[in-house]
NUKE-424036 format. One record per residue (C-alpha): x, z, y. Coordinates in steps of 0.5 Angstrom, whole numbers, padded with zeros to 4 digits, always signed. Layout:
<atoms>
XZY ...
</atoms>
This chain:
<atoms>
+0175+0205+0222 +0170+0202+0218 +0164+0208+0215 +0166+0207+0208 +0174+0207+0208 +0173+0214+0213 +0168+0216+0208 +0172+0214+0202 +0178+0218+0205 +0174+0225+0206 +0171+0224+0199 +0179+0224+0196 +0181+0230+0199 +0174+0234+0198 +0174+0233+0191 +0182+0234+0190 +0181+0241+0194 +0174+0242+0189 +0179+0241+0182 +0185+0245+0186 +0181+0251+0188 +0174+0252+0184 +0175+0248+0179 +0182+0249+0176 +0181+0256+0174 +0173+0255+0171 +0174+0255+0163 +0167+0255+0160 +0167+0257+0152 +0174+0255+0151 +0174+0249+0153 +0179+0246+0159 +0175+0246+0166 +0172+0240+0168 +0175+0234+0173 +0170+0232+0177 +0175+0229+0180 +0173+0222+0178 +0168+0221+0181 +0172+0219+0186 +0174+0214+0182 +0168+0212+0179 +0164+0211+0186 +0168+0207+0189 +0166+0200+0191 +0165+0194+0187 +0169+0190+0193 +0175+0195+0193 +0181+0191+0192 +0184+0191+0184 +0190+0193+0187 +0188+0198+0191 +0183+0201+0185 +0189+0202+0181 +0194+0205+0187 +0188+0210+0189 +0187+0212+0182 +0195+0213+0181 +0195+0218+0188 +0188+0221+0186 +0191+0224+0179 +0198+0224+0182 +0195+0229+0186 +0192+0233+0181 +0198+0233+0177 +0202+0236+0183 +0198+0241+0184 +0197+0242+0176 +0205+0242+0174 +0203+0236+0169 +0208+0231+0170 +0203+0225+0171 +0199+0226+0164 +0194+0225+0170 +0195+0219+0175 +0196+0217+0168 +0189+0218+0165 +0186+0215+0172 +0190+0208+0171 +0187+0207+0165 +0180+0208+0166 +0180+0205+0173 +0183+0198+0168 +0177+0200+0165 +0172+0200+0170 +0175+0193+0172 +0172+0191+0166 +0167+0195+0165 +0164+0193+0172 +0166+0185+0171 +0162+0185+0164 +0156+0189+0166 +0155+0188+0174 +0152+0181+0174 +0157+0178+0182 +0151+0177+0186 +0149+0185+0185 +0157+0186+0186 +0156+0182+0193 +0149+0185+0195 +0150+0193+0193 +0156+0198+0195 +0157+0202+0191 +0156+0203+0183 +0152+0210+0184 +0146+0213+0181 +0141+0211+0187 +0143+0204+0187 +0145+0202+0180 +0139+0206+0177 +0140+0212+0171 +0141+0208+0164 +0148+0204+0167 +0150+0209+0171 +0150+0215+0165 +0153+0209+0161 +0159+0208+0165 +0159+0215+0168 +0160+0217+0160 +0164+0211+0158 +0170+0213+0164 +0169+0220+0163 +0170+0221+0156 +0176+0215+0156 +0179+0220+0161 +0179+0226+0158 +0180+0222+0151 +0187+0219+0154 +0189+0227+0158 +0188+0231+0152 +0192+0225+0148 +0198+0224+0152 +0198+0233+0153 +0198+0234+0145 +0202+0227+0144 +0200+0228+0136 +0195+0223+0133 +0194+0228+0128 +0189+0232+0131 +0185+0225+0133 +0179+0229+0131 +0180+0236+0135 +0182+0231+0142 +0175+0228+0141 +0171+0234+0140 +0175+0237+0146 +0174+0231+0150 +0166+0230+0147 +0164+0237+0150 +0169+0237+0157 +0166+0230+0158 +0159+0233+0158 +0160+0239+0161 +0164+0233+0167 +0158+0229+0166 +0153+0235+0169 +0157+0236+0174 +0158+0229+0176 +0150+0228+0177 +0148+0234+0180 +0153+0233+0185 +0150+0226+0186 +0143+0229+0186 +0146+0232+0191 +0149+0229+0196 +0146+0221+0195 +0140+0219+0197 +0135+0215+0193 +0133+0208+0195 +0125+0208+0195 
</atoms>
């Protein structure tokens, strides 16, 4: 088996475990917990097949959902932002950086477009989960603060873990 699918494998439940058992129970100044999860969404490879990314993302908030008694709010969110990584990347990613890197992370795509899109998927992501839990557009302004401050909070903990667990180009 090839190196990245094994490594993309262990990733998934690694970071399922992590939100199920550490992180579902974390609430930091009454804001929801963080959902580092995505990340596995974030760092897949620019050559995962579009199917593939949509189905990975599906199963991936499915079982967060499972584990979360949500009934798809989700595997609902990740669908959406792994539409918006599609774009994302295709706008900003030039094709022959797409063929000659990996994976969209921060040691390879440098700091200022991995924060970018980092910020961009989470805070859509969590924007679209609080959304679809409240499902009230009346209290667009309280979803955004929520998903502002989560996002942040997400954020830290998606660069810390890449500070530590990725190694940098030199």
């Amino acid at each position: 088996m090839n190196k990245v699918v094994i490594y993309n494998f262990l990733s998934f439940f690694v970071l399922v475990a992590v939100q199920v058992v550490l992180l579902k129970n974390l609430n930091f100044y009454n804001l929801n917990i963080p959902y580092l999860y995505i990340l596995f969404i974030i760092l897949l490879p620019f050559k995962t097949p579009k199917w593939l990314l949509f189905l990975l993302s599906f199963f991936i908030g499915l079982s967060i959902d499972i584990f979360s008694n949500t009934l798809g709010l989700h595997a609902a969110a990740c669908t959406i932002i792994a539409f918006l990584r599609i774009l994302y990347i295709g706008v900003t990613v030039q094709s022959e950086r797409r063929e000659n890197e990996t994976t969209p992370n921060l040691s390879t795509m440098k700091f200022r477009w991995f924060f970018f899109y980092s910020l961009l998927l989470t805070f859509t992501h969590h924007f679209f989960l609080y959304l679809f839990e409240v499902f009230d557009i009346t209290m667009a302004f309280n979803l955004f603060g929520k998903a502002l401050l989560t996002s942040i909070f997400t954020l830290f903990l998606i660069f810390v873990s890449e500070l530590l667990f990725y190694k940098k180009i030199r």
